[in-house]
N, C-alpha and C positions, 0 to 999 in steps of 0.2 A: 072604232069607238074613239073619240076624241078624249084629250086629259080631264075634261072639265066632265064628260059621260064617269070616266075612271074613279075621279074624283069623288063623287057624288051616285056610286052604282048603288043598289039593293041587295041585303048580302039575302041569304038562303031562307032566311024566317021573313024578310019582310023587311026588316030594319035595316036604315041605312047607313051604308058604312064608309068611312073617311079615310081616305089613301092618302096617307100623311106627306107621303116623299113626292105624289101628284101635286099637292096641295104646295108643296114648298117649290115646287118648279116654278110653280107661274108666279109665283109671290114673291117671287127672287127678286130683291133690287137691282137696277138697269146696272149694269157695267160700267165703270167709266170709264174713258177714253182712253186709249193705251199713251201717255205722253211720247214715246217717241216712236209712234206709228206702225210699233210691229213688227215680226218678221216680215207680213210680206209686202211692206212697203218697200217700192221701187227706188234705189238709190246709187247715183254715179257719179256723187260728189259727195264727201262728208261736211259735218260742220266745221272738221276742222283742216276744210282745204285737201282733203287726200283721194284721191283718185279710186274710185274702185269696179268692178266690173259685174255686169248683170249677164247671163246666158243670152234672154231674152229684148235688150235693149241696150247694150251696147255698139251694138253693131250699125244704130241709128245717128251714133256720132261719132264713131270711125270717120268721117270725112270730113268734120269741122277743122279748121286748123288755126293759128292762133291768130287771125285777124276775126276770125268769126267769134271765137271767145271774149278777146277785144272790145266784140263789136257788142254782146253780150254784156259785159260789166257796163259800156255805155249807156247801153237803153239802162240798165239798170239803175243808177246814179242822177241820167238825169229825170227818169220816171218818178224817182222819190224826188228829186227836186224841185220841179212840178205840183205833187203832193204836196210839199212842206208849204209852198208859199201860196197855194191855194186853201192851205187852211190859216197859213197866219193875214190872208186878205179874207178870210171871212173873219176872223176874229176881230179884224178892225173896220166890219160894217160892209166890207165892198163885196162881198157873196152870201147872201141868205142863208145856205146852208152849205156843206162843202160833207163829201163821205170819202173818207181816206183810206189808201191800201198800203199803207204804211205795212210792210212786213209781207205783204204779197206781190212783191216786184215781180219774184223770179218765175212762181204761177203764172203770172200774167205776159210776162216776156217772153218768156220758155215754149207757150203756147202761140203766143201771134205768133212768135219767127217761125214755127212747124206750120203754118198756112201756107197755101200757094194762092197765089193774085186770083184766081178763079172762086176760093173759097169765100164762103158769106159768114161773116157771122153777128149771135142776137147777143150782145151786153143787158148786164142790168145796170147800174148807174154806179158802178166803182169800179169801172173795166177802163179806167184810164192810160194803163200799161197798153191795154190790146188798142187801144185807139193810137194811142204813139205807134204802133207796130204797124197797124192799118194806115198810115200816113195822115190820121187826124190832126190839124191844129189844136195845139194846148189851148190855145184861148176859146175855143167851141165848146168848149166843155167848160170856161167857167161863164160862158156868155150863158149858157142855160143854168146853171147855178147862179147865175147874175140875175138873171131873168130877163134877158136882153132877145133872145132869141130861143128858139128850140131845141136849140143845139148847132144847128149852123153847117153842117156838113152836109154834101148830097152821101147819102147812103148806097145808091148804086154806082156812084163814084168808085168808094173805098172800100166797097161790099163789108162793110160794118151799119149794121142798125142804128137807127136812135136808141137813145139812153132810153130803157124800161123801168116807172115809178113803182110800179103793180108788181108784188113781188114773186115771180114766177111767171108771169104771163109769158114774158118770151120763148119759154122752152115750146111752148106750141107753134107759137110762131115759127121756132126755126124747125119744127117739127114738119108744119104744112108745108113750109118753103123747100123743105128737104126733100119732099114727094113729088114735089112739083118738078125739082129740076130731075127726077126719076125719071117723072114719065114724059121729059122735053128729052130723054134719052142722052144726060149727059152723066152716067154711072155705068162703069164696068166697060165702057168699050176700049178703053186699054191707048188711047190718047191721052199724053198728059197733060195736052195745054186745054182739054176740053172736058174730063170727070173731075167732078167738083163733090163736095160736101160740105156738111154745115157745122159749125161750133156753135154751142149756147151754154152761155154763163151764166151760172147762180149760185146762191149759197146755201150753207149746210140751215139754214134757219128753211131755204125756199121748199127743202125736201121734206118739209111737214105739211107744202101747199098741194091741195085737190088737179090744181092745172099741172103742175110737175108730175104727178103722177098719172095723170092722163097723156101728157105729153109721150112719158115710157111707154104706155100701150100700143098708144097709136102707130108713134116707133115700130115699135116689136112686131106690129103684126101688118107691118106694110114693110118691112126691112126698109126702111128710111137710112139713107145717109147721112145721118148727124148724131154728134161726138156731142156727150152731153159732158161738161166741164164742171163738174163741182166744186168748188173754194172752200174744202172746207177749214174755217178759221176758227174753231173752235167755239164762237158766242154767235148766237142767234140772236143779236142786240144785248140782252142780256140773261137771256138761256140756256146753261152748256146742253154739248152735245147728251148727256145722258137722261138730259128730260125730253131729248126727242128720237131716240133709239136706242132698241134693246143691240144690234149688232153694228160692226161697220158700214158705212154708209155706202161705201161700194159693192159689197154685198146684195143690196137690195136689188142690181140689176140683176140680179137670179132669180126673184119673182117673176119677174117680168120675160124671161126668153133670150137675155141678150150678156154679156159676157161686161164684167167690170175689173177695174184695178187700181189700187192707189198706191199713189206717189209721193216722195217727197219733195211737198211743194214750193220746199225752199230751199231744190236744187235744180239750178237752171237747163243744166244739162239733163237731169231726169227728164225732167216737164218737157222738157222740147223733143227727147225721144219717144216718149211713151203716148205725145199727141200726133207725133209725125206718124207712128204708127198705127195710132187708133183712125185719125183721118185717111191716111193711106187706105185702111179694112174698108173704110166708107165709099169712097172713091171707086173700089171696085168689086163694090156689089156688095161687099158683106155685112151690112146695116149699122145700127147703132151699135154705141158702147157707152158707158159711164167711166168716168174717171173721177175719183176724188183725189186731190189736192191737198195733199195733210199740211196745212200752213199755219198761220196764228195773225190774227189784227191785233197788232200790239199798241194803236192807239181806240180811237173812241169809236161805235159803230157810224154816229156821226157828229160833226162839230155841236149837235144837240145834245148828245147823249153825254155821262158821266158814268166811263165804266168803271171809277174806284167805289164805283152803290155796290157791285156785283162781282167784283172778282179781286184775288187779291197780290198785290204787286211783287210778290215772289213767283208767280208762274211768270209774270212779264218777263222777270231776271233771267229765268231756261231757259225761253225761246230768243234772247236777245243772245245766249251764245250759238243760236242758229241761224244766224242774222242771213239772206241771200248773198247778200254787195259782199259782208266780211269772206265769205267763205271763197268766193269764186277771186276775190281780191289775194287769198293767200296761196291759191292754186297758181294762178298765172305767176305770183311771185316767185313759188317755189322753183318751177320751172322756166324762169327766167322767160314767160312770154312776155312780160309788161317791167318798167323801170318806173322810177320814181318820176320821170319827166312826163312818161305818160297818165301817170294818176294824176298828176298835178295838172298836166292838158285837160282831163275830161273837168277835173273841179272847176278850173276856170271857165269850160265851156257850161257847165251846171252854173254860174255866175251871171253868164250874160244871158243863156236863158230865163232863168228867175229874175232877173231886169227885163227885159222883153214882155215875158208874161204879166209880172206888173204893171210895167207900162202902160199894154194893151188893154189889159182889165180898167185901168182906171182911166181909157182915154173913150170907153163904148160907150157909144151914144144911147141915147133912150129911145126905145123902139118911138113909133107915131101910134097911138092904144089902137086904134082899130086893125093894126097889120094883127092882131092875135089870131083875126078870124081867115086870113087871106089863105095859108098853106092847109087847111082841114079837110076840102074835097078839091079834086081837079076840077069839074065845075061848080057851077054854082047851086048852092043846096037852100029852098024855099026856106029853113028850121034856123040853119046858120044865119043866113041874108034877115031873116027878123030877130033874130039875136044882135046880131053886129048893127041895126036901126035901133031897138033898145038901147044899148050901151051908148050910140053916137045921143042919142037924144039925154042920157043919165050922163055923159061926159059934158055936153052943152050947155047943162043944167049951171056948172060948175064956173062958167065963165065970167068974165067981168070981177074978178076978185075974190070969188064966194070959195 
């Protein structure tokens, strides 16, 4: 008998009677979100720089040593770098829209660098970390926020996707790609330059989408190779988590068949251990996992949006003493992996990059209109080909001064 049979049973005369403590179960207001992610948030770095050890995932960075940390703070620093001056070049007209990960560095870091060159993975369109990591040019990503091109990268190049508008579509995509390289027979044979798996990125708003949860089924019941990567950042543009679930968000892989866990996503060494080993599970046979990413967007969900409508600027103050860069920046300090000459090296190299990428943004040509239609099919498609004779005849229209 279900709560709501319970609820609502027939007591012994006929008349119906009211299980009050039923009644109050389901009627319970949703939880809010535990602010500092709980006991069993995964953590081998604190906020304030101090080293600490997990049974279970430590053992996944036993082997970094301090040029790999190093190399860490770097992607870190100039990843926000990047961010910053791709949102102050949409500010002054030169990108249409710009969506920042400002405060998701180390999410994003943590996780490319746990990939191996074989692995694919689906972004949705603020996985600019994971494209730095995948070897994308910064300027690809504002040439499509430019509206210059598509994006601009071969994707079997980098084994990274194009950027996904549609919020949640990818997780299928990397869902079906993941079955595919199943049954080409490249999982579980116990070569490492040849099992692969898949990562897909989305956010805690995408886990309220129809495709995300089909994507888990599908998963689940073909044991697919792909690590589903959740970011969760607290606002679902401007919905906290508690208008979109009764539990943690990790949790929900227990519906489904398949084992989850979450991290803290704004420690770089967590994230990189806790994905090296959930893609490892993949790689050799033992299907999907969810990982949530307990992290914070501590700016706007985009250069559109105004998140002071909806949330209020003392939670931004908590999470900015959880900052990535601060905390991984007071580790190396403390133990003397990094000096003052090499933070001041990586910020001058964050300098000339943010020159470079301006540069390049404001030197991109303007496509010729009709290339829009040219990358849609590999050949030629009757539907496209009289689309692109429309638009050339509505563009021609325009000529002569008009």
């Amino acid at each position: 008998m279900s709560d709501i049979d319970v609820a609502s049973s027939a007591g012994a005369e006929g008349t119906e009677h009211i299980d009050e403590a039923a009644v109050a179960a389901l009627t319970a207001p949703v939880p809010e979100t535990i602010g500092d992610g709980g006991p069993e948030l995964v953590q081998l770095l604190t906020p304030e720089g101090e080293r600490v050890d997990h049974p279970d995932y430590s053992a996944y960075v036993a082997d970094l040593d301090a040029d790999d940390l190093r190399g860490f703070y770097r992607d870190l620093v100039l990843v926000r770098r990047v961010d910053a001056e791709a949102t102050a070049l949409q500010r002054q007209g030169e990108l249409g829209i710009w969506a920042s990960l400002l405060g998701q560095e180390a999410a994003q870091v943590g996780s490319g660098r746990a990939l191996r060159p074989q692995d694919y993975a689906f972004p949705t369109y603020r996985e600019h970390g994971v494209a730095w990591c995948r070897g994308v040019n910064p300027l690809n990503l504002l040439g499509l926020f430019r509206g210059v091109n598509h994006g601009g990268w071969d994707p079997d190049e980098k084994n990274f996707h194009l950027y996904t508008i549609v919020i949640g579509a990818q997780t299928l995509h990397a869902t079906g790609y993941a079955m595919g390289i199943q049954r080409d027979g490249a999982v579980g044979t116990g070569d490492a330059d040849r099992d692969a798996a898949v990562v897909a990125y989305f956010g805690d708003g995408a886990t309220s989408q129809g495709d995300v949860n089909e994507a888990f089924v599908y998963a689940a019941v073909n044991n697919a190779p792909v690590v589903f990567f959740c970011q969760n950042n607290q606002w679902a543009i401007s919905e906290p988590n508690d208008r979109q679930t009764r539990i943690p968000l990790y949790q929900r892989a227990r519906g489904f068949g398949f084992p989850g866990v979450r991290v803290d996503g704004n420690d770089v060494l967590a994230v990189y251990a806790v994905t090296k080993a959930a893609m490892d599970a993949a790689r050799s046979g033992q299907g999907p996992m969810l990982i949530e990413a307990f992290t914070y967007r501590m700016g706007a969900h985009t250069t559109s949006d105004d998140p002071t409508k909806y949330r209020v600027s003392a939670e931004v103050e908590v999470w900015k003493h959880r900052d990535p860069i601060a905390r991984l920046k007071a580790y190396l300090t403390a133990h003397a992996m990094a000096d003052t000459e090499f933070f001041d090296a990586v910020d001058r190299e964050a300098d000339e990059l943010a020159a470079t990428v301006r540069e390049g943004c404001l030197s991109m040509p303007d496509p010729e209109p009709l290339s829009m239609f040219d990358h849609i099919y590999v050949e030629k498609h009757p539907v496209v080909e009289a689309e692109r004779a429309e638009f050339a005849a509505y563009h021609a229209s325009f000529e002569g001064g008009h």
